[in-house]
N, C-alpha and C positions, 0 to 999 in steps of 0.2 A: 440840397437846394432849398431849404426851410427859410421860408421868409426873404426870398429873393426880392430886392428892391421892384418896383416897376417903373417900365422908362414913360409910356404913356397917360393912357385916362383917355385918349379920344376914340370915335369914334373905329370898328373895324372893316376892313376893306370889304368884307362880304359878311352875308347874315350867318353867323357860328350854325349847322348842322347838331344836332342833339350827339352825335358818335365824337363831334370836334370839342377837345379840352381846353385850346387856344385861341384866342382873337388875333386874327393876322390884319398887322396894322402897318402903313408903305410908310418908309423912313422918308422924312422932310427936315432941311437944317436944322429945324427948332430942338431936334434930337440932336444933334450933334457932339452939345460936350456931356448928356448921360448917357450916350450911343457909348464914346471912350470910355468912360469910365467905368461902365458896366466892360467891355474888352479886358481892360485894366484889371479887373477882378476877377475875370471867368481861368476856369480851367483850361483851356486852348486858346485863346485870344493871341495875337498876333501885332507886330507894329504893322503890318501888312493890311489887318482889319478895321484900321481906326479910320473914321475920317478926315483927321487930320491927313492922314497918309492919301486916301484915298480921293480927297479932294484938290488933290497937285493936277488931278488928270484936268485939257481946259473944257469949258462946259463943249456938245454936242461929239466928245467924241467918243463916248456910251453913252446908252439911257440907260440911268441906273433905276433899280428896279428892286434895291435893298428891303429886307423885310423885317419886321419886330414880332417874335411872335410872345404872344401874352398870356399867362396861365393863373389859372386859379392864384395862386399865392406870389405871384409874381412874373416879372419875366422870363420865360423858358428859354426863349433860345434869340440869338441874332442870325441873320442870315445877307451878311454883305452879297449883292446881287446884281445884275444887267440883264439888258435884254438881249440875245443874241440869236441872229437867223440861223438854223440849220433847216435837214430835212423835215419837213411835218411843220414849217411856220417855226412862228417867236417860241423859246425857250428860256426857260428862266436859267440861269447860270451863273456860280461863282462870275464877282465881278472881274473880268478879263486883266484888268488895270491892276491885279495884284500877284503873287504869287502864290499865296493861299486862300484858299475860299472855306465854302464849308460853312455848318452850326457852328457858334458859337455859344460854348455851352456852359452853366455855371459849377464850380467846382462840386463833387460831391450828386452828381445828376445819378440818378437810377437806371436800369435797364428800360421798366416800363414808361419814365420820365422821356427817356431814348427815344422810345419805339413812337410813346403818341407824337411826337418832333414831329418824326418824319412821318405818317399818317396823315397828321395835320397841314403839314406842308406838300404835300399830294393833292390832298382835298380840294387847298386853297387852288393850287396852279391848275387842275381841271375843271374848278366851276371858273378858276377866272380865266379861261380859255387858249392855253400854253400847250403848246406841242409835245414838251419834253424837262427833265429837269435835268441839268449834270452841277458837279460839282468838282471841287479839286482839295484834299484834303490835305494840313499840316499832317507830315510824319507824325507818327504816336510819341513820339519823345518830345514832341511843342505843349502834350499836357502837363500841367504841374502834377496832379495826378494821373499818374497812365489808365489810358480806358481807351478798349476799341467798343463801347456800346452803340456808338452811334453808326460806324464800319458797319456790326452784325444788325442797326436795326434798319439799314439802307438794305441790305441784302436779302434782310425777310421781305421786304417791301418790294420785290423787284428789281432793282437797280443791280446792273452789270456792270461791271468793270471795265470801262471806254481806255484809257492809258493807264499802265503802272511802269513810271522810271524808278532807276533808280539811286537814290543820293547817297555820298558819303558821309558816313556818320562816326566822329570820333568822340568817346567818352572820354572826358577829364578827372584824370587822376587827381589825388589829396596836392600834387607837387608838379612841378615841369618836369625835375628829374627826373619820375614815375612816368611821364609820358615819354619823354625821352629811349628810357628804356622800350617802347614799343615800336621805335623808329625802327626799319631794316638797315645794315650795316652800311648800306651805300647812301642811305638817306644820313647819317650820322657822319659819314666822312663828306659830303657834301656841303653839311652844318660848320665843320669846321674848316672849311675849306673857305667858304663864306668869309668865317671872323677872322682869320688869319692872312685874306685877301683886304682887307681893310675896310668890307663894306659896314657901314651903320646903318642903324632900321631905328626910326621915329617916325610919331604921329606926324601927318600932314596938312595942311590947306590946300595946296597947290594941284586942286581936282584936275585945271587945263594942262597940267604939264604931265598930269597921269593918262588923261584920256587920252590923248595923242600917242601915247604907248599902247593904249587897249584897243584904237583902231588900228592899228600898224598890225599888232597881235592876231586882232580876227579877222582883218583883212584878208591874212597872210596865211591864217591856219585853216580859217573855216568859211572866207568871205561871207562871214555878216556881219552886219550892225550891232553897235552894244542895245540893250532894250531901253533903254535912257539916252538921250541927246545931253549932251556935257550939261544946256543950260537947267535942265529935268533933277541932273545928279546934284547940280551947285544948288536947287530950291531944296531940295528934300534935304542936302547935307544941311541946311540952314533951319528947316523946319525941327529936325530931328538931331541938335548939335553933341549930344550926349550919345543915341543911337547908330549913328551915320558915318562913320570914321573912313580916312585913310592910313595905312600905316605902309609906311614906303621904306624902298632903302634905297641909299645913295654911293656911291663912288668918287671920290671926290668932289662931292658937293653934288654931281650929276645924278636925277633918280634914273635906276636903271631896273622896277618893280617894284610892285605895290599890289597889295589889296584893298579892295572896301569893303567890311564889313555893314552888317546889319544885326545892333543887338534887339533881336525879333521880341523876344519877353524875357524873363529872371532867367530859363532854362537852357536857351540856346544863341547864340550866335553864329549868324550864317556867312560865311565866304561868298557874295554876292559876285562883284570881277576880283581875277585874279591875273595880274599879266607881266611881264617884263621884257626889256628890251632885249633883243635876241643875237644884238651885237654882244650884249657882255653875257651872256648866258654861261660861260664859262665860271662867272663867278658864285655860280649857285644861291644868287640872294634871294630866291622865293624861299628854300630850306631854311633859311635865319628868320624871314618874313614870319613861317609858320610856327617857327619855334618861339620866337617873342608875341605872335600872336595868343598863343598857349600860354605863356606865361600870362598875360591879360589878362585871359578869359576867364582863370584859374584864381586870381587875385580879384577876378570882380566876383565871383561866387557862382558862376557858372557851368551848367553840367553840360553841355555837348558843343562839340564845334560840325556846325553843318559846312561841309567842304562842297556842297552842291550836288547836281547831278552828271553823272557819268553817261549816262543814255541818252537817246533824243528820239521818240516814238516807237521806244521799246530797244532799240539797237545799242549793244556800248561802245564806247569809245576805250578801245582795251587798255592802251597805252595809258589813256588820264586816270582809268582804275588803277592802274598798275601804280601812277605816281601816287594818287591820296591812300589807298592802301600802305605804300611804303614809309608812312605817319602812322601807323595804325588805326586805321578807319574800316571801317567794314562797313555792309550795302543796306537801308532800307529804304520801302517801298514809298512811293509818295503820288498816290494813287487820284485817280480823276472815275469819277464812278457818273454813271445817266440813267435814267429810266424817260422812254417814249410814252407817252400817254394816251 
């Protein structure tokens, strides 16, 4: 972390403590393109943490409450944030409007660099008068460099472990073929079952002719809402045109699934919906879906495909383990940690 840019110079939100190593200063637009940028270059950083992303939300339906925290040699850490009511009053919290929250931390951070973080970020939330803090952290595989420092130095500090789901995580092999091979045999006679059924899979525009399949889908499996309104999906596909994708397949001209991806940083890309029509499900194009999604991911230089979470407040959904496992995917933990104050 040598020589870390810094984002501010002004003034910090309270008077720094003699034990406190960083000025906590409350994010205002005028950060907004060194807010990205510094994301852009951090060790965890996220499309989910930028304000580009983060400003789709329309104003009053969070009060953001984002932090910059400032160190000696530069900026130490970001802390995308809101205010949210729980027990015990306002708590500062991962901004709700994203999937990941969390430090935001510069590559190369230290244990001790860790620990004052979250000390300092205690400090600040008790003298400036918050209930509680929670946060929601990228899986360990969102760092460019792996490091749970910031995990173990939430945990000396107090902070328990409020939710851990869990996502699927598949590592990308050197080849597709390579992954392929880790497909179970039913997942591979499904794939060709696919190409030999005549479905094609290309990239998409046609979000409204997809989402109307993803509400039919969650209506139908789990009666909920997607967490995006079609108009929310069509700004971000637009904001994010490189990021944002759909990759659909079709049946005679007809799409009958698709996913939208989210290339979140260099490391991952996450399977955000994934749904198809249930009329043609016979045709197995989600199997094709993931297997040219694999090829993608693999040709754009990427190490993991986040196939999402299988749990929902700790419970799994056995059947959806059962299918991203049958890609070769196995479970990590994507953890929401709190401390009351």
């Amino acid at each position: 972390m040598q020589g870390t840019p810094s984002l501010t110079g002004f003034r910090p939100l309270i008077s720094r403590p003699g034990t406190m190593l960083h000025d906590i200063i409350r994010y205002t637009p005028s950060y907004g393109e060194q807010w990205d940028d510094f994301v852009r270059s951090s060790n965890n950083g996220t499309l989910f943490h930028l304000r580009r992303f983060l400003n789709y939300h329309p104003p009053g339906r969070y009060t953001d409450h984002s932090l910059i925290l400032e160190g000696p040699k530069g900026t130490g850490a970001l802390f995308p944030a809101a205010l949210q009511q729980r027990a015990g009053g306002k708590w500062l919290s991962s901004h709700p409007g994203a999937t990941f929250g969390g430090l935001v931390t510069p590559v190369g951070l230290s244990f001790q660099q860790s620990d004052a973080l979250v000390a300092d970020l205690i400090a600040y939330a008790r003298q400036a008068g918050f209930g509680g803090i929670r946060l929601t952290l990228p899986p360990t595989i969102y760092n460019r460099r792996l490091s749970n420092y910031t995990d173990a130095a939430l945990l000396r500090h107090g902070f328990t472990y409020d939710r851990r789901e869990i996502s699927s995580i598949l590592y990308l092999e050197a080849t597709a073929e390579a992954n392929l091979a880790k497909f179970t045999n039913a997942s591979r006679r499904a794939l060709r079952k696919a190409e030999n059924g005549g479905i094609e899979v290309r990239s998409s525009d046609d979000l409204a002719d997809y989402y109307a399949i993803l509400l039919r889908n969650l209506k139908r499996r789990h009666n909920v809402q997607p967490t995006h309104s079609l108009a929310e999906l069509q700004h971000l596909a637009g904001l994010f045109p490189e990021d944002i994708r759909l990759l659909a397949a079709y049946l005679d001209r007809r799409m009958i699934a698709g996913i939208v991806t989210f290339s979140t940083n260099p490391e991952v890309t996450l399977a955000y919906y994934i749904s198809h029509d249930e009329a043609y499900q016979q045709y197995r194009a989600v199997n094709l879906l993931f297997y040219r999604l694999i090829e993608q991911a693999i040709a754009a230089g990427t190490r993991y495909l986040d196939f999402g979470l299988f749990t929902i407040a700790g419970a799994p959904n056995r059947g959806l383990a059962r299918f991203k496992e049958s890609f070769g995917a196995s479970g990590m933990f994507r953890d929401t940690l709190s401390l009351a104050l």
